[in-house]
C-alpha positions as CSV (number, residue, x, y, z in Angstrom):
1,X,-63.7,74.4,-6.9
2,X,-67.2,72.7,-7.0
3,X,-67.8,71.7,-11.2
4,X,-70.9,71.9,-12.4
5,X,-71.2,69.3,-15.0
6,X,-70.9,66.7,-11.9
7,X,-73.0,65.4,-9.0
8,X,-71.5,67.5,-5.5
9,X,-71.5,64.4,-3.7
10,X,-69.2,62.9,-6.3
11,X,-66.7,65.9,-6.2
12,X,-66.9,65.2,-2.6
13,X,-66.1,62.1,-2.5
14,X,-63.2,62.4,-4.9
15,X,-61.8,64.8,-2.7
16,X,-61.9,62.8,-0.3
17,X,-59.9,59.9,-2.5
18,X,-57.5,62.1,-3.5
19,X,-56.5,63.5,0.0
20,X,-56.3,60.0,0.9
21,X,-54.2,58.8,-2.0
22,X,-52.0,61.5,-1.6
23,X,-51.1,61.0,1.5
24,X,-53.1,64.1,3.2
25,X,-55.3,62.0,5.1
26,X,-53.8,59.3,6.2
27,X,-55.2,56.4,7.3
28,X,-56.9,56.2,10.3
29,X,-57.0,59.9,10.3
30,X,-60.3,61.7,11.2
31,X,-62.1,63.2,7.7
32,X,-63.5,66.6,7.5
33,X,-67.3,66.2,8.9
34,X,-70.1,66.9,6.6
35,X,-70.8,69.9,8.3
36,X,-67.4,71.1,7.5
37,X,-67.7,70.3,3.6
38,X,-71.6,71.8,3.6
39,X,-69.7,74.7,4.7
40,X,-66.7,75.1,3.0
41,X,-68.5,74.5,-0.4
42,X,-71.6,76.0,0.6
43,X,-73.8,73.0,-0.1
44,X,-76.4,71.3,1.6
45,X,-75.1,68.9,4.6
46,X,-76.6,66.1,2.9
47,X,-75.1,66.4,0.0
48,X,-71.7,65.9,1.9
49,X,-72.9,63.0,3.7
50,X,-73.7,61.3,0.3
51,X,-70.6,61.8,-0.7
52,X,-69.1,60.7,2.5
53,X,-71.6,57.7,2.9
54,X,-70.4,56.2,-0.5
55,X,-66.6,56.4,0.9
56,X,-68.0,54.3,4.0
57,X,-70.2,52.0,1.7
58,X,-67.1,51.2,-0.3
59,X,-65.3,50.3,2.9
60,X,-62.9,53.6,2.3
61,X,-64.0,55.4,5.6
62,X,-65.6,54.2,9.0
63,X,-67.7,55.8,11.3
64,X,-66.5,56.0,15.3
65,X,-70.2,56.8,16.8
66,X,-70.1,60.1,18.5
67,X,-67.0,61.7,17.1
68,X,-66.5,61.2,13.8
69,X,-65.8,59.5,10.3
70,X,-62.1,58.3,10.0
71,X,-59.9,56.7,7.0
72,X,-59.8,52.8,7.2
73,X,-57.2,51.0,6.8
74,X,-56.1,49.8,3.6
75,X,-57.8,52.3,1.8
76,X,-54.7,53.8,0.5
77,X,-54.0,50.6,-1.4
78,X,-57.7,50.4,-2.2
79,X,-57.8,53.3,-4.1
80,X,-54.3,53.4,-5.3
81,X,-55.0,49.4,-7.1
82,X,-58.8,51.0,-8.4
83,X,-56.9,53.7,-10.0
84,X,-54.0,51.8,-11.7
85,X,-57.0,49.7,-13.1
86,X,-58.6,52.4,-14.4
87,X,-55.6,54.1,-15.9
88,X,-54.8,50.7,-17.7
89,X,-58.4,50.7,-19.0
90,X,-58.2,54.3,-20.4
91,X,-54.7,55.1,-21.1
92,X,-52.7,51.7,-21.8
93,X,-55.3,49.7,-23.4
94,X,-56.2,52.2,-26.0
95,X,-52.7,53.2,-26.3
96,X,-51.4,49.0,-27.0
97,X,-54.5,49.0,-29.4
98,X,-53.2,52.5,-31.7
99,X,-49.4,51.3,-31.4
100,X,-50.6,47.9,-32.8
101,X,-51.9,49.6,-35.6
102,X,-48.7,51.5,-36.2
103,X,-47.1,48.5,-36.1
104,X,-45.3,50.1,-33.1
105,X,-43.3,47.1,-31.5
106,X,-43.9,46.4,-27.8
107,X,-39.9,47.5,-27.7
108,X,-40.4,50.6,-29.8
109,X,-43.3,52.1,-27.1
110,X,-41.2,51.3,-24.8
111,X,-38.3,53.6,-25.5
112,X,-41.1,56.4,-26.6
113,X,-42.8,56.3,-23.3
114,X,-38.9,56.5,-21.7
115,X,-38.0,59.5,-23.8
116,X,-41.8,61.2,-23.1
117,X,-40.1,61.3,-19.3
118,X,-37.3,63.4,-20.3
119,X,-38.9,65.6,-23.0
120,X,-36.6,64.8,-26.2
121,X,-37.9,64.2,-29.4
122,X,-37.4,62.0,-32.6
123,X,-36.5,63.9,-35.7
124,X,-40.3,63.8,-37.4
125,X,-41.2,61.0,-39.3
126,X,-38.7,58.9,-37.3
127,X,-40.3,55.8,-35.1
128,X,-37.9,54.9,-31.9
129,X,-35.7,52.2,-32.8
């Protein structure tokens, strides 16, 4: 489960996110401690904690001295408005900027991205109307 071409501590802490985001952790919840991870991935304990420590730097997590790191509130809606940023950066933007070129109207994109949900297709060469 652990990719190579990326830090640990980053896989960590996207874990992390994504339990949270999908509703696996929720919040206030306790986390997984870092000895946990360390030994579920077989890594170094401190490359958990940096993975956890950046959760609880970005005011995702909170530590409750003595027993454990927990999900803070809000952070659902923390990461669920970072991620709807991040899709518009990567996915809508550059989409708008290649329909423009088309000359794909705001109202065309709009029917294609409702027929993408339910998987029919436009004879070729045909633009939705």
């Amino acid at each position: 489960m652990i990719d190579d071409s990326r830090p640990i501590f980053v896989q960590i802490a996207e874990r992390i996110e994504n339990d949270i985001v999908d509703g696996v952790l929720a919040e206030e919840s306790q986390v997984p401690s870092t000895n946990e991870f360390a030994a579920f991935y077989r890594i170094n304990p401190a490359t958990a904690a940096k993975g956890v420590s950046r959760l609880v730097d970005e005011g995702l997590l909170y530590k409750k001295r003595g027993i454990g790191m927990f999900v803070a509130a809000g952070a659902r809606a923390k990461l669920l408005e970072r991620r709807r940023e991040e899709f518009f950066r990567q996915y809508v933007q550059p989409l708008t900027r290649e329909a423009r070129k088309l000359g794909i109207t705001s109202e065309q994109l709009t029917l294609m991205l409702g027929r993408s949900d339910s998987g029919t297709q436009l004879p070729e060469g045909s633009v939705a109307q």
